[in-house]
LUMDRENPA-818734 format. One record per residue (C-alpha): residue in one letter; x, y negated, z negated. Coordinates in steps of 0.1 Angstrom, whole numbers. Layout:
sevex, x, y, z
A, X, Y, Z
...
***
This chain:
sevex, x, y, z
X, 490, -943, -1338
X, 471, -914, -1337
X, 480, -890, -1307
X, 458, -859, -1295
X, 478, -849, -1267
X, 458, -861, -1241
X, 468, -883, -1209
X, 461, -917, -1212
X, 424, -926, -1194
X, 400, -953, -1188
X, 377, -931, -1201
X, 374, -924, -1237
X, 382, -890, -1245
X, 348, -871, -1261
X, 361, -859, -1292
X, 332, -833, -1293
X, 345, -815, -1261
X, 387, -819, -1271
X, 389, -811, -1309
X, 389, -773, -1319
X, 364, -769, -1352
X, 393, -751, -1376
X, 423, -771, -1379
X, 440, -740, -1385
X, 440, -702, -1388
X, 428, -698, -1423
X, 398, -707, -1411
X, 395, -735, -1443
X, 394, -770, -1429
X, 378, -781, -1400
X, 381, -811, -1379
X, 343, -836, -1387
X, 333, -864, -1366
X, 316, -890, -1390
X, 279, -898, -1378
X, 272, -918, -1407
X, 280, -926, -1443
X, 260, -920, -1475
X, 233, -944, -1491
X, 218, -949, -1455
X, 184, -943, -1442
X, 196, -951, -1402
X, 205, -917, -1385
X, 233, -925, -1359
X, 240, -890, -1342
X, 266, -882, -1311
X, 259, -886, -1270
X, 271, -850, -1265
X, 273, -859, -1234
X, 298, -889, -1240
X, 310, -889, -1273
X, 292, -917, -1287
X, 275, -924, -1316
X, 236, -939, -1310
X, 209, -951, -1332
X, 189, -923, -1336
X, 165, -933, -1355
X, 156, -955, -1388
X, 147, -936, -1418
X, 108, -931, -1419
X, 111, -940, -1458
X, 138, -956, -1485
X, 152, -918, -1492
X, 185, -922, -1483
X, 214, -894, -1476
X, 233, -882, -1506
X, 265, -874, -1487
X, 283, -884, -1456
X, 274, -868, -1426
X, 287, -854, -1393
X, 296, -825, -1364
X, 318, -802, -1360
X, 336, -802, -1327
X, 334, -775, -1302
X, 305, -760, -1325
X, 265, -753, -1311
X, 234, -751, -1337
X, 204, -733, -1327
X, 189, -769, -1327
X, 203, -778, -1293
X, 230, -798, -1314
X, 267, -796, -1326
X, 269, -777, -1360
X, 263, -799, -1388
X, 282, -812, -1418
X, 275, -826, -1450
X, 309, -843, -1470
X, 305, -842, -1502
X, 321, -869, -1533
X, 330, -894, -1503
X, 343, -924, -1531
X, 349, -948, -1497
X, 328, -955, -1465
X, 346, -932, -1436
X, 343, -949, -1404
X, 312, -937, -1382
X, 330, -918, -1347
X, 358, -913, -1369
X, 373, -879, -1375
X, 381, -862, -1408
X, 395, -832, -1416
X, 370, -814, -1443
X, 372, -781, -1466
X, 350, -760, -1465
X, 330, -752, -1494
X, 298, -733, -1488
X, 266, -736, -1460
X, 230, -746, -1466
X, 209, -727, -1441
X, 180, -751, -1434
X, 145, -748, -1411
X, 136, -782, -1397
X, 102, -774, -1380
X, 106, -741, -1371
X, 141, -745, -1354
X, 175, -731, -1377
X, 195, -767, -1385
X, 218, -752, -1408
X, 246, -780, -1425
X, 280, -765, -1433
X, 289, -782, -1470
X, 326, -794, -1475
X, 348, -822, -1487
X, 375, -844, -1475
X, 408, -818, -1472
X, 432, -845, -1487
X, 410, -862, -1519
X, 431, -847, -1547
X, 395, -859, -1564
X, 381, -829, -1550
X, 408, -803, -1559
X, 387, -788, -1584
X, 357, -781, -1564
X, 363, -750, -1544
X, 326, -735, -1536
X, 293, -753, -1533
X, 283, -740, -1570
X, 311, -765, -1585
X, 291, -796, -1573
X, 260, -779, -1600
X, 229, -777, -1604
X, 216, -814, -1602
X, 240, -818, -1567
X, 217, -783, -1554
X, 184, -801, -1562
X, 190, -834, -1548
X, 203, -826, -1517
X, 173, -797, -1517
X, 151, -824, -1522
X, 166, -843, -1496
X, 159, -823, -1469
X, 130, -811, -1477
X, 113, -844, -1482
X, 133, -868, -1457
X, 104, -864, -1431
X, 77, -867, -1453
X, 62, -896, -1440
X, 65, -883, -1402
X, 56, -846, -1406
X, 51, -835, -1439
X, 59, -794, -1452
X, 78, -793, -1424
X, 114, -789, -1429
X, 124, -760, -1456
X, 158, -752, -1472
X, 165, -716, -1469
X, 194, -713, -1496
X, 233, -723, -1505
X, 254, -697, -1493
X, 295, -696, -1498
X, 327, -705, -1473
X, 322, -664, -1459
X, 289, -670, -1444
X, 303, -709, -1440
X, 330, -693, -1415
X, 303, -671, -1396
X, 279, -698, -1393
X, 307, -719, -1379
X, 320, -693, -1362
X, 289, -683, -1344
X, 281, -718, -1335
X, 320, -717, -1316
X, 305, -686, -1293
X, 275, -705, -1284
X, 295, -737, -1274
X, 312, -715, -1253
X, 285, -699, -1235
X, 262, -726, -1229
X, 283, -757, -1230
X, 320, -749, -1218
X, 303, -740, -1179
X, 291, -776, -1180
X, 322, -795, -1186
X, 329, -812, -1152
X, 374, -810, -1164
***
């Protein structure tokens, strides 16, 4: 059995507030909490405020996410929302509230509607599948387009023009974006934890 240190509780631990975001001090894998899994229209997203996992919403059309999809623990977005994370070459369903460890392999800095919403890229730390890929650029051309095209078309039928993919960047700005996000958690979400 799994074992994160923690006392044993009638309350399930919230994952979001316990994990750190790096798993360690090269600053390379970080810990993911699984929201939902690729080929899915239904966006399940995490009760910050429990730990979670709620029906956000159903897709407003068939376009369906190209990756698996989650937070980063300890993290803040400008969005009001943990730091997101697309996992990349998932070959098996990962268990939604489950968590991962991921590699870091590049950021996409995204606009949805005027607020920043950018998704850290990565893939699972332990799929020798994905020993090869080691920056965003390996996953080519066809992988930038789709997921481009993804984003910048998933609301379409709700509010159209509105969401705008501002570039791929590589693990450096990855780390900054990450680590940026880790300074906001602390400033405007480690006062509120009640222990």
């Amino acid at each position: 059995m799994a074992n994160l240190n923690q006392p044993p509780s009638r309350v399930t631990p919230n994952l979001l507030h316990i994990l750190n975001a790096f798993t360690d001090s090269s600053n390379t894998i970080i810990n993911s909490i699984v929201e939902l899994n690729s080929n899915t229209i239904n966006k399940y997203e995490l009760i910050t405020e429990t730990g979670h996992l709620k029906l956000d919403r159903v897709g407003y059309s068939s376009l369906a996410y190209p990756f698996a999809y989650g937070c980063i623990p300890r993290t803040w977005d400008e969005d009001g929302d943990p730091l997101d994370v697309e996992i990349v070459g998932v070959t098996e369903p990962l268990i939604p509230g489950s968590i991962v460890e991921a590699r870091i392999i590049g950021v996409m800095k995204f606009d949805d509607g005027g607020e920043v919403d950018d998704k850290v890229i990565a893939v699972l730390a332990d799929d020798k599948r994905m020993d090869h890929i080691s920056s965003y650029e390996d996953l080519g051309d066809h992988w930038l387009k789709e997921t481009k095209y993804y984003w910048e078309h998933y609301k379409d039928l709700k509010k159209p023009g509105t969401c705008t993919v501002n570039g791929f960047f590589g693990i450096e700005e990855a780390v900054k974006v990450i680590k940026d996000c880790e300074e906001r958690y602390k400033k405007e979400i480690d006062p509120k934890l009640v222990n």
